[in-house]
C-alpha positions as CSV (number, residue, x, y, z in Angstrom):
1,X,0.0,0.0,0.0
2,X,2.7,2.1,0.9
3,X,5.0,1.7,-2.7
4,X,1.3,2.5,-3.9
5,X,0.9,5.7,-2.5
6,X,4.5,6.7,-3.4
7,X,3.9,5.7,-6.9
8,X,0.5,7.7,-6.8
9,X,2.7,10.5,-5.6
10,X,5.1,10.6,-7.9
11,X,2.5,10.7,-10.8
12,X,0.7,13.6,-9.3
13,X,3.7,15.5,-9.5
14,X,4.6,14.9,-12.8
15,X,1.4,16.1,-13.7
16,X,1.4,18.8,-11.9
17,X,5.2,19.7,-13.6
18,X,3.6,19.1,-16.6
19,X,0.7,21.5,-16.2
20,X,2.8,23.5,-15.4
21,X,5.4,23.7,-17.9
22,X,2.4,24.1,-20.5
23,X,1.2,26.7,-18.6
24,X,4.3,29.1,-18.6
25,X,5.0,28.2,-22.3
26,X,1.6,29.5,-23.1
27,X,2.5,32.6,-21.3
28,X,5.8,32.9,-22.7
29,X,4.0,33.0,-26.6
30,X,1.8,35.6,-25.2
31,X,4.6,37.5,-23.8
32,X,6.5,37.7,-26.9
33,X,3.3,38.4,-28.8
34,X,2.4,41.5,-26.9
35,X,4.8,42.5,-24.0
36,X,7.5,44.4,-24.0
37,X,10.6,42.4,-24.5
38,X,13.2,41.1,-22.7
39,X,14.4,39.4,-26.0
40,X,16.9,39.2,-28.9
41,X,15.8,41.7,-31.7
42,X,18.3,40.6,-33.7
43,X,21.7,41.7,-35.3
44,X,21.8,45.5,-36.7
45,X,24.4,48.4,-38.3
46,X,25.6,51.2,-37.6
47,X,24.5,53.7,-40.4
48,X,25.4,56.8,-41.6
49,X,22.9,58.2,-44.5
50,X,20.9,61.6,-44.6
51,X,17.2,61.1,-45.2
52,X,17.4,64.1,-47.3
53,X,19.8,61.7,-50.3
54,X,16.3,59.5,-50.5
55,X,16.6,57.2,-53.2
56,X,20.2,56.5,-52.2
57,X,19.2,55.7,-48.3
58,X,16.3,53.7,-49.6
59,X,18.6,51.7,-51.1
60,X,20.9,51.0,-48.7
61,X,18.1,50.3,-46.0
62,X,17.1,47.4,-49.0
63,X,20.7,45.9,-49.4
64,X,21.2,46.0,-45.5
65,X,17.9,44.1,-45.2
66,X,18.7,41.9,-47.9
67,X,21.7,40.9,-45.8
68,X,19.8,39.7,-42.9
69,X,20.3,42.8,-40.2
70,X,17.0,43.9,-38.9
71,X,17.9,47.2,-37.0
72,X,20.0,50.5,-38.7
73,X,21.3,52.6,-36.5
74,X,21.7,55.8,-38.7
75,X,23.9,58.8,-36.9
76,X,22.4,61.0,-39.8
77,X,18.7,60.8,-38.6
78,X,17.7,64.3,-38.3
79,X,19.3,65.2,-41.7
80,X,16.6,66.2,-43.8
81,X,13.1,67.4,-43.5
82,X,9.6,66.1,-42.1
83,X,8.7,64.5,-45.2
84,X,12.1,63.0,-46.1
85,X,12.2,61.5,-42.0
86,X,8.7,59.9,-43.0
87,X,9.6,58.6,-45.9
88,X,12.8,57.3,-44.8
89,X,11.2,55.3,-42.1
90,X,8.5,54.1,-44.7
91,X,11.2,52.4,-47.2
92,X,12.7,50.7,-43.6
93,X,9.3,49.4,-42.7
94,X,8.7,47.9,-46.1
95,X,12.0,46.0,-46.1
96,X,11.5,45.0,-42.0
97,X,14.0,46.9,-40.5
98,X,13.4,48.8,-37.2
99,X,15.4,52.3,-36.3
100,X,17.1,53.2,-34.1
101,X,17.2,57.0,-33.9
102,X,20.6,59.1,-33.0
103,X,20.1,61.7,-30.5
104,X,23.2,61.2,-29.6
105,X,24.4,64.9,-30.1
106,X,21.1,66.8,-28.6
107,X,21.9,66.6,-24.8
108,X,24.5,69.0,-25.3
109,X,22.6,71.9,-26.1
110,X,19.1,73.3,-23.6
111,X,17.2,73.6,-26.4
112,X,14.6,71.1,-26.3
113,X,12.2,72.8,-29.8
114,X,14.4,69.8,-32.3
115,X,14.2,66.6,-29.9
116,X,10.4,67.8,-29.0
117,X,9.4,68.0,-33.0
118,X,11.7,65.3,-34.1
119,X,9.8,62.6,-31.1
120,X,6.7,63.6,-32.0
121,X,7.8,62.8,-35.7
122,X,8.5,59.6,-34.8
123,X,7.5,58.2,-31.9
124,X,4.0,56.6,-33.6
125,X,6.1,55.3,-36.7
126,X,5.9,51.5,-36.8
127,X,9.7,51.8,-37.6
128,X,10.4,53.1,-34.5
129,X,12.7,50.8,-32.3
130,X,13.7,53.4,-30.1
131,X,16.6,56.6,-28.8
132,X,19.8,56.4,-29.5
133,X,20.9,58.8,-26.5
134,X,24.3,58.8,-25.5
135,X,27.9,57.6,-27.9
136,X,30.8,57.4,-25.7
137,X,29.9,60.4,-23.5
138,X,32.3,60.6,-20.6
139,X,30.9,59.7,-17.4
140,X,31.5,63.5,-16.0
141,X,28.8,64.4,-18.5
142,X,26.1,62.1,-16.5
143,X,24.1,64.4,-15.6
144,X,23.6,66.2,-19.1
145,X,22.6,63.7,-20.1
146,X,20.4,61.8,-17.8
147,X,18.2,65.2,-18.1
148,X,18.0,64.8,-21.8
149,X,17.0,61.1,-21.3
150,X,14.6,61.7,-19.0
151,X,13.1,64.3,-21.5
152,X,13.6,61.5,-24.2
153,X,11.6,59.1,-21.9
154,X,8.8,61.9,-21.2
155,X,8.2,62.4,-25.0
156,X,7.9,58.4,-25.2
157,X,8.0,55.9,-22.8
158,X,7.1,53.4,-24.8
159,X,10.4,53.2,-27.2
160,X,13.4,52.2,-25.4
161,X,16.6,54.2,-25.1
162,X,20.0,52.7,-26.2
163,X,23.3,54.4,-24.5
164,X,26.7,52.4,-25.6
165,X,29.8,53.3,-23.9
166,X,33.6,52.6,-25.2
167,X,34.9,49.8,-23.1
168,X,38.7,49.8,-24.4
169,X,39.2,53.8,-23.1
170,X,40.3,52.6,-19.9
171,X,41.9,49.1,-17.8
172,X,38.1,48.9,-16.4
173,X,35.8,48.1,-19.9
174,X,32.6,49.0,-17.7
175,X,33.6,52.9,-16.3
176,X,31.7,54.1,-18.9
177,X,28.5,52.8,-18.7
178,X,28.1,52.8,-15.7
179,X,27.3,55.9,-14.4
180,X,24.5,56.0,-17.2
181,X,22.7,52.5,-16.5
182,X,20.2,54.1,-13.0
183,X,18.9,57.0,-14.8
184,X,19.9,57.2,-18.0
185,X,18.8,54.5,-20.5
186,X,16.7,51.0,-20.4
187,X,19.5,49.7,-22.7
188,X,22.9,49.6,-22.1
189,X,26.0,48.6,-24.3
190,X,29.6,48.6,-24.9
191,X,31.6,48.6,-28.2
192,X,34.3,46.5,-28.3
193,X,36.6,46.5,-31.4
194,X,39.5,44.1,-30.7
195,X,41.1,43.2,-34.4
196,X,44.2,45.3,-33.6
197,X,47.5,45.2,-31.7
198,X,47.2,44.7,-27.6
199,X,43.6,43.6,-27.8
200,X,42.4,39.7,-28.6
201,X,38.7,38.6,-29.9
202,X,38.9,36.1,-26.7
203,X,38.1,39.2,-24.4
204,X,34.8,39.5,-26.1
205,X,33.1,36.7,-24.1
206,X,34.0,37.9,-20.5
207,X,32.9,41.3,-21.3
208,X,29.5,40.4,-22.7
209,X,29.7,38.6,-19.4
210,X,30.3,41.6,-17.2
211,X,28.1,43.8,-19.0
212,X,25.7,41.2,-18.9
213,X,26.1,40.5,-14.7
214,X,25.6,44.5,-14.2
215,X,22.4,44.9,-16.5
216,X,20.9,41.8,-14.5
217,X,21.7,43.7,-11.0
218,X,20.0,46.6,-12.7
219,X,17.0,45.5,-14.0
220,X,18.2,46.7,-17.4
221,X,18.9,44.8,-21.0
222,X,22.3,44.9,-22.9
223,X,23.5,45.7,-26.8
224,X,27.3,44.4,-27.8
225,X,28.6,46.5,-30.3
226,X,30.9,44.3,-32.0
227,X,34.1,45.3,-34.7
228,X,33.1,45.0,-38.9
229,X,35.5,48.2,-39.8
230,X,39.2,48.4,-39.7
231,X,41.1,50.6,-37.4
232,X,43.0,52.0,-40.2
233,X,39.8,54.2,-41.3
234,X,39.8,55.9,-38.4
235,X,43.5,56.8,-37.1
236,X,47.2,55.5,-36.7
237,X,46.8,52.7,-34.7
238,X,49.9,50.9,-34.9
239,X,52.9,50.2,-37.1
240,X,53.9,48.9,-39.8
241,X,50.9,50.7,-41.1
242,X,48.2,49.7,-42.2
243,X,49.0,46.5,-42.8
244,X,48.7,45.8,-39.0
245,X,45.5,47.2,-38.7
246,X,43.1,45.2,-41.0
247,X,39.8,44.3,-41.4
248,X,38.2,41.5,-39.7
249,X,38.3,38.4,-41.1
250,X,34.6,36.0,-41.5
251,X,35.9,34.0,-39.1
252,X,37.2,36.7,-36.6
253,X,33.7,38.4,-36.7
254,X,31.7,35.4,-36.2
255,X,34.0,34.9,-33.2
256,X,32.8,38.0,-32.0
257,X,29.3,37.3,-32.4
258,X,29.5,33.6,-31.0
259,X,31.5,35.0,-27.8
260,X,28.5,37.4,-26.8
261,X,25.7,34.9,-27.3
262,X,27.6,32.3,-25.5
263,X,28.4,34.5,-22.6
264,X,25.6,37.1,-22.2
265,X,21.7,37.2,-23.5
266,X,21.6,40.6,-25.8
267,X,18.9,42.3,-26.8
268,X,20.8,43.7,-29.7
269,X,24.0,42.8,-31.7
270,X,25.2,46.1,-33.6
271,X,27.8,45.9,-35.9
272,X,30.5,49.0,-36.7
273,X,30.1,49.9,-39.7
274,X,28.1,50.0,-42.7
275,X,29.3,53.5,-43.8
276,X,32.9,52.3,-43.5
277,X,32.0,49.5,-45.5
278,X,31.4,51.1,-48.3
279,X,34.3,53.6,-47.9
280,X,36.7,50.9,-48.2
281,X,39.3,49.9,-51.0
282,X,36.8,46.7,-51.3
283,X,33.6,47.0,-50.0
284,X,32.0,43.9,-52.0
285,X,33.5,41.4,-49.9
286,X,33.9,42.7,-46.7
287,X,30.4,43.2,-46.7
288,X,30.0,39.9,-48.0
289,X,32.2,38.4,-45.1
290,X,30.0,40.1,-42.7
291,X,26.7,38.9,-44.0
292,X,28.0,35.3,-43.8
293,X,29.5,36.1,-39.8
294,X,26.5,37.4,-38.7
295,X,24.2,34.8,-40.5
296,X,26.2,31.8,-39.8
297,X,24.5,28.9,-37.8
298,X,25.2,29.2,-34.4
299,X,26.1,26.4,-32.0
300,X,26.2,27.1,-28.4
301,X,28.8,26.1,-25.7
302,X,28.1,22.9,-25.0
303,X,27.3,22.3,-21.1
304,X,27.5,19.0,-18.3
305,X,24.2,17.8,-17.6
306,X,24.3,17.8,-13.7
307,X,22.7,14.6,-12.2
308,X,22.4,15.8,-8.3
309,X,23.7,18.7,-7.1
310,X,23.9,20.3,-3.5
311,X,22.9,23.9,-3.6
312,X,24.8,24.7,-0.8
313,X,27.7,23.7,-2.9
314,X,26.5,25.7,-6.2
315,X,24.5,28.8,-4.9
316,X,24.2,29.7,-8.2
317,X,22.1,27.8,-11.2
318,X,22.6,29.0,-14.6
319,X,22.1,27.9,-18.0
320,X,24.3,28.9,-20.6
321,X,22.1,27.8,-23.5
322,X,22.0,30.8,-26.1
323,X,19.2,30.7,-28.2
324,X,20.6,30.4,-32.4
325,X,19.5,33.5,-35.1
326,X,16.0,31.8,-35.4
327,X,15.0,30.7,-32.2
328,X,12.8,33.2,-30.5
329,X,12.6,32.5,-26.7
330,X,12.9,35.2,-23.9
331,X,15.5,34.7,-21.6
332,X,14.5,36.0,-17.9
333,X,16.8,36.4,-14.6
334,X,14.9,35.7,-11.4
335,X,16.3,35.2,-7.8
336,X,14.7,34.0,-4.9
337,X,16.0,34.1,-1.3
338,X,17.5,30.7,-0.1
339,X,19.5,30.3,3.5
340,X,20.1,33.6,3.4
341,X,21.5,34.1,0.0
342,X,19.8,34.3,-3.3
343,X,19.7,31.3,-5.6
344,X,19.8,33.1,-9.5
345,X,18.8,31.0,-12.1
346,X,19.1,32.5,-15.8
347,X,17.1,30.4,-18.6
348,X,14.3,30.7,-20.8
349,X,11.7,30.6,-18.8
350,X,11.6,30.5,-14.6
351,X,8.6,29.7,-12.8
352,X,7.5,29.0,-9.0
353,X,4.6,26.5,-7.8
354,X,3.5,25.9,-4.7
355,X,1.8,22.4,-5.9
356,X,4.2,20.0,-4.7
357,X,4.4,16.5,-3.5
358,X,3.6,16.4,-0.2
359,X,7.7,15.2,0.8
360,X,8.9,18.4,0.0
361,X,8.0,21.6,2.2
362,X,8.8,24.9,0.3
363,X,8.0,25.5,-3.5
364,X,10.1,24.8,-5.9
365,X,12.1,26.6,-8.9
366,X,11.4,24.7,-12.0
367,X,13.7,25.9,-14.5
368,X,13.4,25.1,-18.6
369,X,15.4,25.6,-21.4
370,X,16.0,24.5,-25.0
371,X,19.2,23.3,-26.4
372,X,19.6,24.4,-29.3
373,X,16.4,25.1,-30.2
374,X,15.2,20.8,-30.1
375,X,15.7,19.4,-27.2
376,X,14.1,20.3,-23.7
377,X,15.3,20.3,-20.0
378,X,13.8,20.9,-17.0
379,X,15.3,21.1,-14.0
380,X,13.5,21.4,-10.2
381,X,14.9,22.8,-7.2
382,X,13.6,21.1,-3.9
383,X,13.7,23.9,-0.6
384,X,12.8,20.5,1.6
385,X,15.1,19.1,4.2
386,X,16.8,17.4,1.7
387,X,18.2,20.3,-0.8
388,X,19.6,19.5,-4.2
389,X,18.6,20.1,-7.8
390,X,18.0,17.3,-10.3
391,X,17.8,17.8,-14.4
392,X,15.4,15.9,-16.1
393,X,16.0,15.5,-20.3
394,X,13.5,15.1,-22.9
């Protein structure tokens, strides 16, 4: 009678896991459907093309969209008037890309008549992704422009606001951000452009990492801004030169790209740049070996499937399970007190029940993921006497 009871036990709770699994992948759809986002919006470009050239932005937003990138970033936004704005974000809505708009240059000036037309110009186009605010601004200039993004965020609160700080200006890669990530934008990001001497491409995965461990504190999302130019466009970097300066290689810039998704869970890739592209000695094929970088399949790290494991050995659960280009799945953060500490668990989708069998006395974290996109794991946390975590495969 007894092994019968256990055995009726153990069913009920695998219902119940069941029921609810379904239950918070139903919610998940929805969320995606018609929440705001904590999700990957894809890979995007830095632009740099007045509105008021038309046919000539038009068909660069159709080439860019041709090669898989779903959000410009153009630093020439305001450059033309109403109707060529309107018209620009028109052609980018036909071809499905979103834009992000550069304000970067307003907060340094009081007057508020260009950003107050400029939102209300925009802010209602179905183009809109949302503010670019702040491009490297120091972090003594905080407070210029947190004003201006709060102004931003007053205008429209429902587009976010990007601000991307440089994260090879000084030993610490974060000083620049983060003065800006309370107050001063919903996204934050660093740029990180390593093909040249004193810098590797390996550095990219811890500081997706970092970035990605402050935005989590912070309640905020991240954007890697990620090296498709060569140094030697911009200044002496080095010597012999140019030759030691070149432009990254297919396989250096899918590197890139690979590193940040393995490490951190963006909500934007951007890629520096299209303009210098095209001002190259041969723009054909680096662009080319960007398209293929950014569009190649991606595969990530692979991780040990844990059998049992003491939590008060691992306080922290994670998942490093990326999703790949086509795989659409939020990724969440949640933590929960435990002992005293906080147990964080970061996956697709984290859930608490209070159902349980009647063995174990606190709720439990249940804690799915798909690999790859295929195949999926669930994991449950037990808070009973006997505290451990067990992974269940599919």
């Amino acid at each position: 009678m007894r092994r019968l009871q256990k055995l009726s036990l153990f069913f009920l709770g695998l219902l119940v896991l069941t029921l609810s699994l379904a239950f918070f992948l139903s919610q998940q759809k929805q969320h995606q459907a018609t929440g705001p986002t904590l999700h990957f919006d894809g890979q995007g470009i830095y632009e740099a093309c007045s509105p008021s050239q038309g046919q000539v932005c038009w068909d660069r937003l159709k080439t860019i969209a041709q090669g898989g990138f779903r959000i410009v970033l153009n630093y020439n936004s305001l450059a033309g008037s109403d109707q060529d704005i309107n018209a620009y974000a028109d052609h980018a809505q036909a071809v499905g890309i979103k834009l992000i708009w550069s304000l970067k240059d307003l907060w340094v000036t009081a007057d508020t008549t260009i950003v107050n037309k400029f939102i209300a110009l925009v802010k209602n186009h179905p183009a809109t992704w949302g503010y670019y605010i702040n491009d490297e601004a120091l972090p003594s200039q905080h407070q210029q422009v947190k004003v201006f993004s709060e102004l931003v965020h007053q205008l429209d609160p429902m587009h976010p606001r990007l601000s991307v700080a440089c994260s090879q200006c000084d030993s610490d890669p974060l000083v620049g951000i983060r003065p800006f990530v309370d107050d001063s934008a919903d996204v934050i990001g660093v740029d990180y452009y390593p093909v040249k001497p004193g810098w590797t491409i390996a550095q990219t995965g811890s500081l997706a990492k970092a970035l990605q461990s402050l935005a989590d504190r912070k309640g905020k999302q991240t954007a890697m801004v990620l090296q498709s130019f060569s140094w030697n466009d911009i200044q002496h970097q080095c010597d012999p030169f140019p030759n030691c300066a070149p432009f990254p290689t297919q396989d250096q810039m899918r590197q890139m790209r690979d590193l940040t998704l393995q490490n951190s869970h963006p909500r934007l890739i951007l890629w520096y740049s299209y303009y210098d592209l095209l001002k190259s000695s041969n723009p054909v094929q680096h662009w080319q070996d960007l398209i293929a970088a950014a569009r190649a399949p991606f595969t990530p790290a692979p991780t040990p499937t844990p059998t049992v494991t003491p939590i008060d050995s691992s306080p922290s659960s994670t998942s490093t399970s990326n999703p790949s280009s086509s795989t659409t799945f939020s990724l969440f953060a949640l933590a929960l007190p435990f002992s005293g500490r906080s147990l964080s668990c970061r996956s697709f989708i984290l859930a608490r029940t209070r159902v349980l069998p009647a063995q174990f006395e606190k709720p439990c974290l249940y804690r799915l993921h798909l690999d790859n996109g295929v195949n999926l794991h669930y994991s449950v946390c037990t808070c009973g006497s006997e505290n451990f975590c067990m992974q269940v495969d599919y």
